[in-house]
N, C-alpha and C positions, 0 to 999 in steps of 0.2 A: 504494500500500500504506500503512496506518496502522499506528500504533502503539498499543501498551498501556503501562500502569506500574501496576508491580504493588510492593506492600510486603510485608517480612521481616525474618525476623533471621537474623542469620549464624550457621553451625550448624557444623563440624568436620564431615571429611570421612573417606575410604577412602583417600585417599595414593594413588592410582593412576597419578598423573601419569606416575610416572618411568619406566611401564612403555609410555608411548603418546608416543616422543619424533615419530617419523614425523605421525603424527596431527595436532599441534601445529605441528608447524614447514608444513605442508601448508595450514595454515589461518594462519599467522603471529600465531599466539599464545603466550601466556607459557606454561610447562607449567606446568600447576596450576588447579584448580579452585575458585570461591567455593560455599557449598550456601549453601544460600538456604531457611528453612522458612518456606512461607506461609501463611496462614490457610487451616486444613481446608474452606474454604466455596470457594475458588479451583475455576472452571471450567476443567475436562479442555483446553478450546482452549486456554486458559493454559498448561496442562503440558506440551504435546505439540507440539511444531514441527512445520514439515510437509518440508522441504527434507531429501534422506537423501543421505550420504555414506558411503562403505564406511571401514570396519573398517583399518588399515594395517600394524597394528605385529601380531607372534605372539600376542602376549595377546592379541588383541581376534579375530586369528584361531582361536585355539586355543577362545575363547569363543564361537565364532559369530557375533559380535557387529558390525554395523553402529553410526552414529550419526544420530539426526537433530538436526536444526542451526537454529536462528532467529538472526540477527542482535542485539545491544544494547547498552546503553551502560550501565556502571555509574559512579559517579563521575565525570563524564564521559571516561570513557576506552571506547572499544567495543571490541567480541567476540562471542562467540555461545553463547547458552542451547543446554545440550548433551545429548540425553538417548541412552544407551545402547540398542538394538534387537536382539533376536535378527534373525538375516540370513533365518530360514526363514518367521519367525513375524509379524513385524514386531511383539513383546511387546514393550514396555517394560520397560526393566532399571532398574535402579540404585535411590534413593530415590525414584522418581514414584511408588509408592500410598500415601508418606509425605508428599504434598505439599511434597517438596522439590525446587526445583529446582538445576543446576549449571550456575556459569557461567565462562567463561572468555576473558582478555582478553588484548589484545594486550600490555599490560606489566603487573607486579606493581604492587600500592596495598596501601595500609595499612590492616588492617580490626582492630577489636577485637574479642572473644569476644563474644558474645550484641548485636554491633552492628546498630541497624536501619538495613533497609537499602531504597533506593527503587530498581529498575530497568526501564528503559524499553526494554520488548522490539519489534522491529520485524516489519513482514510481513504484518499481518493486514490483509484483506481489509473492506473500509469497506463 
């Protein structure tokens, strides 16, 4: 499997972390997400991971909602590019038709408002 690296700027989020602690801790990661806005020209295989994981916590049940999952490394620390799913539809939720992506990692780093940012997403198929 290959990787990609893809460039952005850090974007403020939904806060939804504190509602998906199951989630998180299933994947041993920090709660809390990076958004990531990248250039409107970024290709859909960029946006959309292909590995699905269900849904854990009420909120994500009560919303329907699955996730799909890639692998990455931001700063050099890893985690996984995370995009929300309806469970019927397999629709993409969250900020993907805003070309945003969210990411999240095994521990907390320090990012600044409107910081660019470089991540090196894994998985793709050579």
């Amino acid at each position: 499997m290959g990787s990609q690296v893809v460039r952005g700027v850090y974007v403020s989020g939904c806060n939804h972390s504190g509602l998906r602690p199951k989630f998180y801790e299933s994947l041993g990661l920090w709660k809390g997400t990076i958004n990531i806005q990248l250039p409107r020209e970024t290709d859909e295989s960029v946006i959309l991971p292909k590995e699905r994981v269900p849904g854990l916590d009420p909120f994500d049940q009560n919303e329907n909602q699955d996730f799909l999952i890639r692998p990455c490394r931001l700063k050099g620390v890893s985690g996984y590019q995370i995009v929300p799913i309806d469970k019927t539809t397999s629709a993409p939720r969250g900020h993907h038709s805003e070309k945003v992506i969210e990411i999240a990692l095994t521990k907390e780093i320090e990012i600044n408002p409107d910081e660019e940012l470089e991540v090196k997403l894994e998985g793709f198929d050579n």
